[in-house]
MARBA-3410 file (N, C-alpha, C, O; in Angstrom, 1 decimal):
127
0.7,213.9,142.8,1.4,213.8,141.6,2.0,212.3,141.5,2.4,211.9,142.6 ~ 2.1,211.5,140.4,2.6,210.4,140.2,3.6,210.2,139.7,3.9,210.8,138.6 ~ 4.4,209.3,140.3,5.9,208.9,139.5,5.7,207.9,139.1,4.9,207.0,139.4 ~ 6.8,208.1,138.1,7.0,206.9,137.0,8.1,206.1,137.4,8.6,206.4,138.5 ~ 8.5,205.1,136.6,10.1,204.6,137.4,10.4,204.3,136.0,9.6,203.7,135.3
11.8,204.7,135.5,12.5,204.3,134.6,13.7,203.4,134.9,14.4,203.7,135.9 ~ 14.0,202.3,134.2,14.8,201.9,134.4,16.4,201.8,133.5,16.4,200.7,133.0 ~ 16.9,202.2,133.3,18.0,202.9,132.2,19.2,201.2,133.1,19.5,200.8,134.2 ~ 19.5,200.9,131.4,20.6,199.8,131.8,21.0,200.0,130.0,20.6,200.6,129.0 ~ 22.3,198.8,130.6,23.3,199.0,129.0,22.5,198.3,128.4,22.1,197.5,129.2
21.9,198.1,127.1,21.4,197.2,126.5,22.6,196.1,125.3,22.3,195.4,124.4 ~ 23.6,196.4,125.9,24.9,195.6,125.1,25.7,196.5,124.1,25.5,196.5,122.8 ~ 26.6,197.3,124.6,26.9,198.2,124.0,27.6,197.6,122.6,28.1,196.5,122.9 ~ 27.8,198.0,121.5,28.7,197.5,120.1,30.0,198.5,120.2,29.8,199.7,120.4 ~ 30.9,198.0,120.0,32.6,198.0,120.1,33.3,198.1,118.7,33.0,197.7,117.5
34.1,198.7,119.0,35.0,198.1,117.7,35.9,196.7,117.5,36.5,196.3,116.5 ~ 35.8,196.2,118.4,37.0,195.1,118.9,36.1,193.7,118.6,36.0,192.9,117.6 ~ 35.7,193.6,119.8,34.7,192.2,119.9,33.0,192.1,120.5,32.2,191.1,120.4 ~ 32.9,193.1,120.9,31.3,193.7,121.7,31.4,192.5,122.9,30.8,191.5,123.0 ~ 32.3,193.0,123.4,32.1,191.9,124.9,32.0,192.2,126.0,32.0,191.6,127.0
31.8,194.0,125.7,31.4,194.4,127.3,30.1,193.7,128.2,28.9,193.4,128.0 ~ 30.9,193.7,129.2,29.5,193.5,130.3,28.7,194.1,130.6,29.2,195.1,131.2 ~ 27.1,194.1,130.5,26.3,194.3,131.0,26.4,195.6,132.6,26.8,195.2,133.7 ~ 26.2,196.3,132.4,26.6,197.2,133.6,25.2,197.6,134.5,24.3,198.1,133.9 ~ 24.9,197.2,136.0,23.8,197.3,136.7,22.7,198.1,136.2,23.0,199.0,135.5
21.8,197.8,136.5,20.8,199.1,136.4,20.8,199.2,137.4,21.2,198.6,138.4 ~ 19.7,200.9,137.0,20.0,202.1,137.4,18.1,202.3,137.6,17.4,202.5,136.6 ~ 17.6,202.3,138.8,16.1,202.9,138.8,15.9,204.5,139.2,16.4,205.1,140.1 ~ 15.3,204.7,138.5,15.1,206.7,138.5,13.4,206.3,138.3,12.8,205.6,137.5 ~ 13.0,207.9,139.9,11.7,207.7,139.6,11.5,209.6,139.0,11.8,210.7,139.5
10.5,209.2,137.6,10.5,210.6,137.3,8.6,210.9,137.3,7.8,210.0,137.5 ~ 8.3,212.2,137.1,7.3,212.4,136.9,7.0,212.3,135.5,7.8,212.8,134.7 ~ 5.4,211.4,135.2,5.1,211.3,133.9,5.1,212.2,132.6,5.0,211.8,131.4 ~ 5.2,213.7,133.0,5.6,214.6,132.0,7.2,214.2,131.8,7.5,214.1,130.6 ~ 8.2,214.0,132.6,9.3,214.7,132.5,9.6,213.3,131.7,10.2,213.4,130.7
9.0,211.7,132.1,9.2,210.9,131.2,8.7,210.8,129.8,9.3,210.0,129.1 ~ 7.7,211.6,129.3,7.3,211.7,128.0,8.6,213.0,127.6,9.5,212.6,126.7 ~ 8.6,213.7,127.9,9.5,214.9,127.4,10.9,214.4,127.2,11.6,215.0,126.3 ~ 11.5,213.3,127.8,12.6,212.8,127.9,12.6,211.8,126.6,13.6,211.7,125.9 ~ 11.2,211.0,126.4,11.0,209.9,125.0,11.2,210.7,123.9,11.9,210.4,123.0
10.4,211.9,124.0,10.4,212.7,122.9,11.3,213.7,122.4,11.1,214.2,121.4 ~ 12.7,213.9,123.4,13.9,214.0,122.7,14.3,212.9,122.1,14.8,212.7,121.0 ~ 14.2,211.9,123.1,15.0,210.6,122.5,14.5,210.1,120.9,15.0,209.1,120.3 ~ 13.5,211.0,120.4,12.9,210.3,119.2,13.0,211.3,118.1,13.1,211.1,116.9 ~ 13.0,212.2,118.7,13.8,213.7,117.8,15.1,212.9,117.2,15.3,212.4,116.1
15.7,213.0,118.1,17.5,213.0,118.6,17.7,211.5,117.3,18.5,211.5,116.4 ~ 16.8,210.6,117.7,17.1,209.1,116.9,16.7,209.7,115.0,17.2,209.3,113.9 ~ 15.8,210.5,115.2,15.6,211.3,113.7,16.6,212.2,113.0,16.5,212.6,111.8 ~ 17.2,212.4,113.6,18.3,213.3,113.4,19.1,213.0,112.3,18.8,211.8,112.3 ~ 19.8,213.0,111.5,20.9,212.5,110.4,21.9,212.5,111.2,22.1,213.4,112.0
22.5,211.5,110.9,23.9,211.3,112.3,25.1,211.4,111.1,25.4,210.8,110.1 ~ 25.4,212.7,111.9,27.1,213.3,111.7,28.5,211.9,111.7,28.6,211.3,112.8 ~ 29.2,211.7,110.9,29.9,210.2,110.8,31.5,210.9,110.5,32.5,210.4,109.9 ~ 31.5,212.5,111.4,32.7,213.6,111.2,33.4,213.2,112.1,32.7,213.4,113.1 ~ 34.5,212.7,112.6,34.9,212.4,113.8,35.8,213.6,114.0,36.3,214.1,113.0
35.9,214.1,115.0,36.7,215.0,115.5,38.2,215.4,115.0,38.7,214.3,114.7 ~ 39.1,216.5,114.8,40.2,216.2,114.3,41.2,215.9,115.6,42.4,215.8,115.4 ~ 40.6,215.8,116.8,41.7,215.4,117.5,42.0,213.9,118.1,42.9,213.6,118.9 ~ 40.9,213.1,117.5,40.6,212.1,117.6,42.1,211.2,116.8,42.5,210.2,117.3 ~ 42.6,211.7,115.7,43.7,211.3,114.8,45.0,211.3,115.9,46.1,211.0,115.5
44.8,211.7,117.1,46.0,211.6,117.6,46.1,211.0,118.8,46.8,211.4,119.7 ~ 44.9,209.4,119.2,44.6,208.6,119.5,45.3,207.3,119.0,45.5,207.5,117.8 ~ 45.8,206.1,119.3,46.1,205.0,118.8,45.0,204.0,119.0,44.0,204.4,119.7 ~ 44.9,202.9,118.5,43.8,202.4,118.3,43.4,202.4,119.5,42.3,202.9,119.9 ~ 44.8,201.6,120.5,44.3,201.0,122.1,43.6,202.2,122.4,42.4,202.0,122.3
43.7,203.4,122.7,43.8,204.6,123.2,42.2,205.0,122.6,41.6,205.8,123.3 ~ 41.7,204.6,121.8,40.8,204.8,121.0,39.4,203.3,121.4,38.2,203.4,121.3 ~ 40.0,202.3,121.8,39.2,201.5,122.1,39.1,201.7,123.9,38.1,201.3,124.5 ~ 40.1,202.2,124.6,40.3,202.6,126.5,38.7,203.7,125.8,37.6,203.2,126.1 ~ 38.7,204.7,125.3,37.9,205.7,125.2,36.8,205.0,125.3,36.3,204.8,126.4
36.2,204.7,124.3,35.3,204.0,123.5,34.1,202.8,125.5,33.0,202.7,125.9 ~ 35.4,202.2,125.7,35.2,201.5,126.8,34.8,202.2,128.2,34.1,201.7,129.1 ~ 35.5,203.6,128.3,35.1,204.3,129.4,33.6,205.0,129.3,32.8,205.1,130.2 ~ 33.6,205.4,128.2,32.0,206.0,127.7,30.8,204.9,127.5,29.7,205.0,127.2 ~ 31.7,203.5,128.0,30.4,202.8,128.5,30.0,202.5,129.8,29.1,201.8,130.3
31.3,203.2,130.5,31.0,203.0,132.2,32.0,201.6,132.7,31.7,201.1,133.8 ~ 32.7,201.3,132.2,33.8,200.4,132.2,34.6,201.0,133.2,34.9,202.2,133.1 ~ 35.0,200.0,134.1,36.3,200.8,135.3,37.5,200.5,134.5,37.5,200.2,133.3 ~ 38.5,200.5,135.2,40.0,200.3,134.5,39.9,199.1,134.9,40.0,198.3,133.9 ~ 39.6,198.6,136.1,39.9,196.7,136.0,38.9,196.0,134.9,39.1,194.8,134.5
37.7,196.8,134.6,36.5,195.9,133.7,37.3,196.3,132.2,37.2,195.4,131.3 ~ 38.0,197.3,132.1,38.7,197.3,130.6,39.9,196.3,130.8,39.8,195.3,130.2 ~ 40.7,196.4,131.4,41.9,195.7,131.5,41.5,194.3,131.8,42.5,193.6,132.0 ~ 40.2,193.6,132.0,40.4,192.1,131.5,39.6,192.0,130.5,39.8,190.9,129.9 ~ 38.5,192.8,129.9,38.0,192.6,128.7,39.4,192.7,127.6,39.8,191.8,126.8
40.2,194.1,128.0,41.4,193.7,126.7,42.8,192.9,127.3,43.9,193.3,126.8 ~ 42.8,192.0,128.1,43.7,191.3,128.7,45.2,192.5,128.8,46.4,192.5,128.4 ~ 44.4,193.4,129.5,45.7,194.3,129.8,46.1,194.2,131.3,45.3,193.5,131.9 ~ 46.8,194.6,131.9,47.0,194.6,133.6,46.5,196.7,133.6,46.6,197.6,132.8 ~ 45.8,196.4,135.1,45.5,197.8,135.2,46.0,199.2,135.1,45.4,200.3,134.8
47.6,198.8,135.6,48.6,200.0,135.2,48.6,200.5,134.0,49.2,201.5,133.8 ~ 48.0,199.7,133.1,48.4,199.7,131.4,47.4,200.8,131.4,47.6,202.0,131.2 ~ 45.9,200.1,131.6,45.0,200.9,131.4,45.2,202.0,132.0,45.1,203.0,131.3 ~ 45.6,202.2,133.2,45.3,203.3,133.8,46.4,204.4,132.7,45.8,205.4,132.3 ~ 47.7,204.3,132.3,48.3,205.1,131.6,47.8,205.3,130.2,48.1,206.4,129.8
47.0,204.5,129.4,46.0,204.5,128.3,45.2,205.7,128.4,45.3,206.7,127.6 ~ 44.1,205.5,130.0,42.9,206.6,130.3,43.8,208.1,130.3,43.4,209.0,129.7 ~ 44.9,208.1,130.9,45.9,209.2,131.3,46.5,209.5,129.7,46.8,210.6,129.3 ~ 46.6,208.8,129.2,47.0,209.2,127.2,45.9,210.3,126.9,46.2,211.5,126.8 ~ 44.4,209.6,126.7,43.8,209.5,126.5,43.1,211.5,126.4,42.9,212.4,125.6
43.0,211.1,128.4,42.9,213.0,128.9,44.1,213.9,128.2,44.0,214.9,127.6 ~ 45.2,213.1,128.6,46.1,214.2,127.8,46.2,214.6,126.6,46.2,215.8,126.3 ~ 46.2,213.9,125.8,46.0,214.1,124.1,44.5,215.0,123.4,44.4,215.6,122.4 ~ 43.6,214.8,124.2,42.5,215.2,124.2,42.2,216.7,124.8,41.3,217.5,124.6 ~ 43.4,216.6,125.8,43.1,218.1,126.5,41.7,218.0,127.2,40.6,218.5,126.8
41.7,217.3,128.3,40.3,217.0,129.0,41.3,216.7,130.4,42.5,216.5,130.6 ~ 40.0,216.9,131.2,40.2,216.9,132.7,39.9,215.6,133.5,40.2,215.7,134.7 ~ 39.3,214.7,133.2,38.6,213.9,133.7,37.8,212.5,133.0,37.7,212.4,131.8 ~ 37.4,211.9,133.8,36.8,210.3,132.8,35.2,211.0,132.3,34.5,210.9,131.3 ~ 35.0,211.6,133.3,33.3,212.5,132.9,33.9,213.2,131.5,33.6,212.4,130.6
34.3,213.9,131.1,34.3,215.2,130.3,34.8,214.7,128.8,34.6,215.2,127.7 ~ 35.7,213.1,129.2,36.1,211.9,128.5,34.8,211.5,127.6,34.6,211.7,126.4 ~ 34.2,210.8,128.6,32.4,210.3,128.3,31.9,211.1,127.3,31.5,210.8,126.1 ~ 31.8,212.4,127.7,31.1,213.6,126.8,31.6,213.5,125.7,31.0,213.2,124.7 ~ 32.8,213.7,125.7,33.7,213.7,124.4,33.5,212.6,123.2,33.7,212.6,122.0
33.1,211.7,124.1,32.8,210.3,122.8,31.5,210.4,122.2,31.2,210.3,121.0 ~ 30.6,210.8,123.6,29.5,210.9,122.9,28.7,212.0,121.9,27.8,211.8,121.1 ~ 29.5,213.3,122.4,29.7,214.3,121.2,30.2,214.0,119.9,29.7,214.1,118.8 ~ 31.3,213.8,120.1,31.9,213.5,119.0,31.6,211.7,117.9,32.3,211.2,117.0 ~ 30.3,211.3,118.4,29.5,210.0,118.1,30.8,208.7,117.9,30.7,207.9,117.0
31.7,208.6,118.7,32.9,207.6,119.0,32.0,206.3,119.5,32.1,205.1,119.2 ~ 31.0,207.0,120.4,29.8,206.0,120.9,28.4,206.3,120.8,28.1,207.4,121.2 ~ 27.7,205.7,120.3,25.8,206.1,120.3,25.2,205.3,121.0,25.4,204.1,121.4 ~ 24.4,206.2,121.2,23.5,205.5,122.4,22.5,204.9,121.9,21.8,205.4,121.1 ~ 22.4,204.0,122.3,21.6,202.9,122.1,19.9,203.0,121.9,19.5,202.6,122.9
19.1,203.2,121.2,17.7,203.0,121.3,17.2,201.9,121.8,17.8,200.9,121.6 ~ 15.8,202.0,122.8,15.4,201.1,123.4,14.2,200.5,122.4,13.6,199.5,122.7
END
């Protein structure tokens, strides 16, 4: 059987602020050639889709910062890579990310991620 190798990297994510995140490592994943066609072919469904522009109602009890910390973690941004993109000190951020779970009723920076990206705060990028 033959593997493929995908290589998944940020391709410059867009912001609300300034689009200055950094570039975040890639990532090599070896898949088998079905599972990489099967994977293109959601991804081309999913990009056909009419995109929902409803943002969540709990999103309204977010402040901007609080809304841009989000936005920055659902691109894989640590608290030190947010806190010098927005010239914050880390404690700041870190109580931001901690707003952020709490207002939202979430457990974690994972379930965070999901949240943006469900709720389309962030889209994923086509290659």
């Amino acid at each position: 059987m033959t593997m493929s190798t995908a290589v998944l990297a940020d391709a410059g994510t867009q912001t609300s602020y300034d689009g200055r995140w950094r570039p975040r490592t890639p990532i090599s994943v070896q898949l088998e050639p079905r599972t990489m066609e099967s994977l293109r072919s959601a991804l081309r469904r999913r990009a056909e889709e009419p995109v929902s522009r409803t943002v969540p109602r709990e999103v309204s009890r977010l402040t901007e910062r609080e809304l841009t910390v989000l936005r920055a973690m659902a691109t894989g941004a640590s608290n030190a890579e947010i806190a010098a993109d927005l010239y914050l000190s880390i404690a700041t951020v870190k109580t931001h990310v901690a707003r952020v779970l709490s207002k939202l009723h979430l457990r974690d920076r994972t379930q965070a991620v999901v949240f943006a990206y469900e709720s389309r705060l962030v889209v994923p990028q086509s290659t």
